[in-house]
C-alpha positions as CSV (number, residue, x, y, z in Angstrom):
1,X,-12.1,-22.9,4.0
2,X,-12.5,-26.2,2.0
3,X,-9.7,-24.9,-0.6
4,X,-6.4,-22.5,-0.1
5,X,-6.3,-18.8,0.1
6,X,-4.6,-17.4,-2.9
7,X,-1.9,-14.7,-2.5
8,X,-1.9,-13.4,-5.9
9,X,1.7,-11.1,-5.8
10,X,4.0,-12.5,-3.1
11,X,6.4,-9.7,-2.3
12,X,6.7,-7.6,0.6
13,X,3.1,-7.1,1.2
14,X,1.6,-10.8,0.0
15,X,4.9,-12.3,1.5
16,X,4.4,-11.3,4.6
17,X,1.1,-11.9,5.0
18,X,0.7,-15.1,3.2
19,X,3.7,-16.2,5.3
20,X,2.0,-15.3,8.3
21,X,-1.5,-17.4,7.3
22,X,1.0,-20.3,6.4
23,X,2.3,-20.4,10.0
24,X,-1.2,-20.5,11.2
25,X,-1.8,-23.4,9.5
26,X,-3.6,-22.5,6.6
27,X,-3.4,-23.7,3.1
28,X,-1.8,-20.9,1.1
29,X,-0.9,-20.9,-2.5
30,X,1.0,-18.1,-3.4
31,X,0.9,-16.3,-7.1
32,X,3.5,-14.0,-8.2
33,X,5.2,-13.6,-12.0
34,X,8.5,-13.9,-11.2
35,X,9.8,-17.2,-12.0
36,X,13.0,-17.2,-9.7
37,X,10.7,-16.1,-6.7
38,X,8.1,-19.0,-7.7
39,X,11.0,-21.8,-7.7
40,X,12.4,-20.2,-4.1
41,X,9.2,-20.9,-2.4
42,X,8.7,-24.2,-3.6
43,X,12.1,-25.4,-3.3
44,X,13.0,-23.6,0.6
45,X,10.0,-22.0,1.3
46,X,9.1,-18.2,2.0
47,X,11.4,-16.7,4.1
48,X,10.3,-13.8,6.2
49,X,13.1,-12.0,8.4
50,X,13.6,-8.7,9.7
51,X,13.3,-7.9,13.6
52,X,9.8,-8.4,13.5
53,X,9.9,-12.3,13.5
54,X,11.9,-15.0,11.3
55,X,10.5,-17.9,10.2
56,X,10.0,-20.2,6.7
57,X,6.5,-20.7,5.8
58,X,6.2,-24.0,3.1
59,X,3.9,-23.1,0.7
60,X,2.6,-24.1,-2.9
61,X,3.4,-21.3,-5.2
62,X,2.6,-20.3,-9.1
63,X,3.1,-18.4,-11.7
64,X,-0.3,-17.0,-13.1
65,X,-0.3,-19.2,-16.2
66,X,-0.1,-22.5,-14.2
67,X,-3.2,-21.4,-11.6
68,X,-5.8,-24.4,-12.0
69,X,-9.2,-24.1,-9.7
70,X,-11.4,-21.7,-8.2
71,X,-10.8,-20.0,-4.7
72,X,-13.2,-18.6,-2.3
73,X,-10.6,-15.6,-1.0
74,X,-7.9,-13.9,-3.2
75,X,-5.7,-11.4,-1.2
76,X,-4.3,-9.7,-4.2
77,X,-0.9,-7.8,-3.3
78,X,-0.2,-6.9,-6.6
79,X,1.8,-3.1,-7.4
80,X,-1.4,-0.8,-8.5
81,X,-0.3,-0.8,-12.0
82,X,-0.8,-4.6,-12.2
83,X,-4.2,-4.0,-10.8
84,X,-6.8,-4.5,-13.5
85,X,-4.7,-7.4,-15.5
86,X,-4.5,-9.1,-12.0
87,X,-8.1,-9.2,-11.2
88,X,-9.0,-10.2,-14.9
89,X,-5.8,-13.3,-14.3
90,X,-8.1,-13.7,-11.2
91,X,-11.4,-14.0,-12.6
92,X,-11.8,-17.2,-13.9
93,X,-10.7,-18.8,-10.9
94,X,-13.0,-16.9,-8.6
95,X,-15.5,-18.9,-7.2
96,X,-19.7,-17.3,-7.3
97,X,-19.4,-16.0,-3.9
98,X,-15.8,-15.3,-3.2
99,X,-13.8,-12.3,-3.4
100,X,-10.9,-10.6,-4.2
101,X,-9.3,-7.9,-1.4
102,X,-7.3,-5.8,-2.5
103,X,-4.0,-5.2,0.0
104,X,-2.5,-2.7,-2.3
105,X,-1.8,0.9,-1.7
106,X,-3.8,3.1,-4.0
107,X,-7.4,3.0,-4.6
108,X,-7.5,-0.1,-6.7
109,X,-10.6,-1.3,-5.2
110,X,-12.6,0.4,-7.9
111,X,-10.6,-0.8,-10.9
112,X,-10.5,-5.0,-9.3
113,X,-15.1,-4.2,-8.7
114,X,-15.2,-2.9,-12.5
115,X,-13.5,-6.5,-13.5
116,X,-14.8,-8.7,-11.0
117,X,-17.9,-6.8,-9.8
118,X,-18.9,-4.8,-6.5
119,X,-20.3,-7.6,-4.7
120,X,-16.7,-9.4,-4.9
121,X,-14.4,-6.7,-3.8
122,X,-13.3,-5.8,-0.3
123,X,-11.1,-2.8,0.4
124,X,-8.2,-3.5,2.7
125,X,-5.4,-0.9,4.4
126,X,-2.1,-1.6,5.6
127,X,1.0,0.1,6.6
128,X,3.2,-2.2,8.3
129,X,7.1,-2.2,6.5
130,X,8.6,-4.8,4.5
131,X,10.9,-5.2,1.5
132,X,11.0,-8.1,-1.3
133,X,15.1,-8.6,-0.5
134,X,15.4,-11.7,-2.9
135,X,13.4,-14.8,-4.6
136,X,12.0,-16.7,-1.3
137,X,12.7,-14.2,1.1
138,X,11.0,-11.0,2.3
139,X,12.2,-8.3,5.1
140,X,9.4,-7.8,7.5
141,X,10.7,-4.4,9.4
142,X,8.0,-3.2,11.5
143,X,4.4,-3.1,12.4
144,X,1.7,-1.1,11.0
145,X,-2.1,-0.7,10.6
146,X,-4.0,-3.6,9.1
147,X,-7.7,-2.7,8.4
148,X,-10.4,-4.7,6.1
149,X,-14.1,-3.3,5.2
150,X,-16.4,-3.9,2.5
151,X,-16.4,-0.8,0.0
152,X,-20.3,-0.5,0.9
153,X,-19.4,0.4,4.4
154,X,-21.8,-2.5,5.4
155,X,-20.2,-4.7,8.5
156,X,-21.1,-8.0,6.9
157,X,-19.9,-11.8,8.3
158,X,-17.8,-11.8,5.0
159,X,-16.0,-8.9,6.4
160,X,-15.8,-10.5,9.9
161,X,-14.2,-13.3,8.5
162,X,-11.6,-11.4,6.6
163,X,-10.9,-9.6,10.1
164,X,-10.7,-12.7,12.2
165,X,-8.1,-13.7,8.9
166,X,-5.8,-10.7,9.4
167,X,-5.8,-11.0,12.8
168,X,-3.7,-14.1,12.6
169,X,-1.2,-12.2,10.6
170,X,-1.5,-8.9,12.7
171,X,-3.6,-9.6,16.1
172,X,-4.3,-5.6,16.4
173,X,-6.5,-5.9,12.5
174,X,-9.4,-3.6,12.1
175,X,-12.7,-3.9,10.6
176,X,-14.4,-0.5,9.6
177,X,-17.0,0.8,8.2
178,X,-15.5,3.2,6.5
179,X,-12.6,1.7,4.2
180,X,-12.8,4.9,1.9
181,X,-11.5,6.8,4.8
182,X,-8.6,5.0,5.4
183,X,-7.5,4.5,2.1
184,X,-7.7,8.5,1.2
185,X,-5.4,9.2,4.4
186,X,-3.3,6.6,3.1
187,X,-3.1,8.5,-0.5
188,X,-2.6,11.6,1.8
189,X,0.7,10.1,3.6
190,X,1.9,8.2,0.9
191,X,2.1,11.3,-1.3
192,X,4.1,12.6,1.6
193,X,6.1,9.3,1.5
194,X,6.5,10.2,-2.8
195,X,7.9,13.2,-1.4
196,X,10.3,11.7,0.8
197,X,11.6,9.3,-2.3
198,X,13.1,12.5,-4.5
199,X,15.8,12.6,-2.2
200,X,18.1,9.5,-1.1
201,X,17.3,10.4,2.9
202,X,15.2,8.0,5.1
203,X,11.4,9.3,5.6
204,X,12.1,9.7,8.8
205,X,14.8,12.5,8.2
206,X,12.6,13.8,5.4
207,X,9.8,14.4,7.8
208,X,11.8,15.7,10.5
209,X,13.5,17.9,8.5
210,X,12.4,21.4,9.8
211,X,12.6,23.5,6.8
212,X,11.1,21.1,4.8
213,X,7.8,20.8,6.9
214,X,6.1,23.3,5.5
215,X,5.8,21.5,1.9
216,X,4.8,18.2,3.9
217,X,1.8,19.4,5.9
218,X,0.8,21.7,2.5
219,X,0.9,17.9,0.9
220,X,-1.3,16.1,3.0
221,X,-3.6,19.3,3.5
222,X,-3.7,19.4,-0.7
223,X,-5.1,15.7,-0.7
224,X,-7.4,15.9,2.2
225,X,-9.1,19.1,0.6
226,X,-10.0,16.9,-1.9
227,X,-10.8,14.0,-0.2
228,X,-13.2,16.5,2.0
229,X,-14.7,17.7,-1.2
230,X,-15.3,14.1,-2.5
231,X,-17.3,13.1,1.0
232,X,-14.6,10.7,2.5
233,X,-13.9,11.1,6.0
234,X,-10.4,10.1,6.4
235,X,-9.2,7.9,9.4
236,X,-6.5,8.1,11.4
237,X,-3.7,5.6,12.0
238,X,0.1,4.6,12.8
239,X,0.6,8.9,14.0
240,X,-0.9,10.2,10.9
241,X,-3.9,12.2,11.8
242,X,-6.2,13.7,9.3
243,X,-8.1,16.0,11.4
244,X,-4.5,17.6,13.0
245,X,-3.6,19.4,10.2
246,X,-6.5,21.6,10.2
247,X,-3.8,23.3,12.8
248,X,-0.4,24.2,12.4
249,X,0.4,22.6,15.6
250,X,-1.8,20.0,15.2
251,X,0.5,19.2,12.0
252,X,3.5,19.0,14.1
253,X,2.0,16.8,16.5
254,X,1.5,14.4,13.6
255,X,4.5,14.6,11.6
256,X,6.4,13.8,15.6
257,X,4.4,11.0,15.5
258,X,5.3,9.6,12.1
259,X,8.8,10.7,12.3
260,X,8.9,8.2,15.8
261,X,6.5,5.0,14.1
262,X,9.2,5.3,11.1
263,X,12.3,5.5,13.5
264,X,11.2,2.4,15.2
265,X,10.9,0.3,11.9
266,X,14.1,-1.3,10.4
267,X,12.6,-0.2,6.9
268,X,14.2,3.4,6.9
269,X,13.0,4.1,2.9
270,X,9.7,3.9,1.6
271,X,9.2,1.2,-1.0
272,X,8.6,3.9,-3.9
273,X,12.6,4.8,-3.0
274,X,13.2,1.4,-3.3
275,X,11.3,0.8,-6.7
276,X,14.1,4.1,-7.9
277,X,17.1,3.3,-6.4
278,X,17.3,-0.8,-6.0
279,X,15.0,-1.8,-8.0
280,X,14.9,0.8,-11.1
281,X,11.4,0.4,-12.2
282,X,8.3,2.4,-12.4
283,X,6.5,3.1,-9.2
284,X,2.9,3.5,-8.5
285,X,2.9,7.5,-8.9
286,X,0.8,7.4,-11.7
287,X,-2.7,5.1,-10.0
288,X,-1.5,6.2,-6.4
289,X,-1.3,10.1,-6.8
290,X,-3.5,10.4,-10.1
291,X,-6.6,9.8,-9.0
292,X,-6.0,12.6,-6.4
293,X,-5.5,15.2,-9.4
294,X,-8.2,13.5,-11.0
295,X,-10.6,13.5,-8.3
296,X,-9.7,17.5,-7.6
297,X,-10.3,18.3,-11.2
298,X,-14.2,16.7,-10.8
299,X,-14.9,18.3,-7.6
300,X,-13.6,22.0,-9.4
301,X,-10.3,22.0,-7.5
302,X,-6.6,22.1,-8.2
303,X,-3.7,19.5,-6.8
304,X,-0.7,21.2,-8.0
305,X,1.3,19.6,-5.8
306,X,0.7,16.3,-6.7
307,X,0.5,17.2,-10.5
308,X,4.2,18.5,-10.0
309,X,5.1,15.5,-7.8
310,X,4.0,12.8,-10.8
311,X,6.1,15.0,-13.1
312,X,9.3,14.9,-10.8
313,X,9.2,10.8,-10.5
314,X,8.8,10.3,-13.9
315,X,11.9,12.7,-14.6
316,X,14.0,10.2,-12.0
317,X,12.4,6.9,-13.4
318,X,13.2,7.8,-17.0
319,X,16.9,9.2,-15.0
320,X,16.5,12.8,-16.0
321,X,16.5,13.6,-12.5
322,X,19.2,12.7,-9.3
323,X,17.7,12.2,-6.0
324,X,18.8,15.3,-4.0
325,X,17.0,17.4,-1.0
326,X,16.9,19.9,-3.8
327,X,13.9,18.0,-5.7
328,X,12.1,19.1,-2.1
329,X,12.9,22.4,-2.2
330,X,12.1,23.0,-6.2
331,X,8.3,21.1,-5.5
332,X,7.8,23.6,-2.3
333,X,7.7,26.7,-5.2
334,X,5.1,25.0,-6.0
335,X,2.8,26.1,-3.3
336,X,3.9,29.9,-3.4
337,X,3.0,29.7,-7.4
């Protein structure tokens, strides 16, 4: 690539990976609109530690104001919230034929094609753990999934190109044909994961908890109804397995599995925990888990629980609400209503 790859929102996602395509020797400018964070990287470079691996990448990093050129490849990492003014920050510096991929959580691929177009989005998944600790330096705490596919389902050289990318960040990266897939199970676990941050206990415990598992198998089942009704064929990855919880002991199988991948990373809390109890700011309930009610409400269903679930975050973002094993055991009326 004749000019850098652009990491447009350098925290725990973007850090880690831009980091990563820094240490293989690519140019890398990082993005992110945090000042302090900006003036880190270029004064020490970005620091990635955690039991993973430790290292400094030296980088070039900007605020969005002070961007100059146009890029081939934007990885933007941005909080789903910051989607849409991202990609249109993005757009004049996109070249013809590059793209933006979106590495967020969420489905934010749709909002970043309605800015940029179709033809310049690519859908990306990941669920590896890391943490933004402090300007310059980002926690990376365990492995996860890494998967790249254009939203078309085609398997284009673009696509291939992405994947050979990734891989040099994570070697085990995916290319699919089926992005949509991966990013519904994704909205299915991570509404478990919203579930998890009500209380102040690690997902792990949350998942394992056995009176509690009820209310996390009825959550994923509530999402991948609608996903099912929508057409998507979710995918599995990292123990979370769509197509178990058609059983009740399939469902155990997978919440096992998750409760072990989560026990092995150093990054106990989800990140929507972190964005409530470190970091008191909004978290991505509303573009994560709203397009799930959404979506149910166009395809004639209902998705109480994750109606109910919005409601409860908001109540502890605006501090209306403590963080208590209770919050679980007030949204589980929610499925005997």
């Amino acid at each position: 690539m004749s000019n850098p790859i652009v990491v447009w929102g350098a925290g725990a996602i973007g850090g880690t990976i831009g980091a990563h395509l820094v240490r293989a020797e690519h140019r890398v400018l990082f993005v992110d609109r945090v000042p302090e964070h900006i003036a880190a990287i270029n004064a020490d470079g970005m620091k990635i530690i955690g039991p993973v691996r430790e290292f400094t990448a030296r980088a070039h990093a900007a605020t969005p104001d002070a961007v100059q050129g146009t890029f081939d490849t934007v990885l933007l990492c941005v909080k789903a919230q910051d989607t849409e003014a991202a990609a249109r920050a993005v757009a004049p510096h996109l070249a013809a034929d590059g793209c933006i991929v979106s590495v967020q959580n969420g489905l934010n691929e749709t909002v970043i094609a309605g800015v940029v177009g179709a033809a310049r989005t690519v859908g990306a998944f990941v669920n590896f753990g890391a943490d933004y600790m402090e300007p310059g330096v980002v926690q990376y705490a365990g492995r996860g999934a890494v998967v790249v596919g254009e939203i078309d389902g085609l398997i284009t050289e673009r696509a291939r190109r992405l994947r050979a990318l990734l891989r040099q960040f994570d070697d085990r990266a995916v290319l699919t044909g089926n992005i949509w897939g991966y990013l519904w199970a994704k909205l299915a676990y991570g509404a478990m994961l919203f579930a998890t941050a009500l209380t102040n206990e690690s997902m792990a415990d949350c998942l394992a908890s056995p009176s509690h598992r009820p209310l996390f198998v009825a959550i994923a089942r509530e999402v991948l109804g609608v996903a099912d009704r929508a057409g998507i064929e979710p995918e599995p990855f990292d123990g979370f397995d769509p197509r178990a919880y058609a059983s009740n002991d399939g469902a155990t199988r997978s919440l096992d599995a998750l409760v072990e991948h989560n026990r092995r990373s150093a990054k106990s809390h989800s990140g929507i925990w972190r964005d409530l109890a470190v970091r008191k700011r909004k978290t991505e309930a509303d573009p994560q888990l709203g397009p799930i009610v959404t979506t149910a409400r166009q395809h004639g269903l209902a998705a109480p629980i994750a109606a109910r679930l919005i409601a409860m975050i908001h109540e502890i973002e605006e501090g209306n609400r403590p963080m208590t094993w209770a919050n679980l055991d007030e949204l589980a009326k929610v499925i005997a209503a």
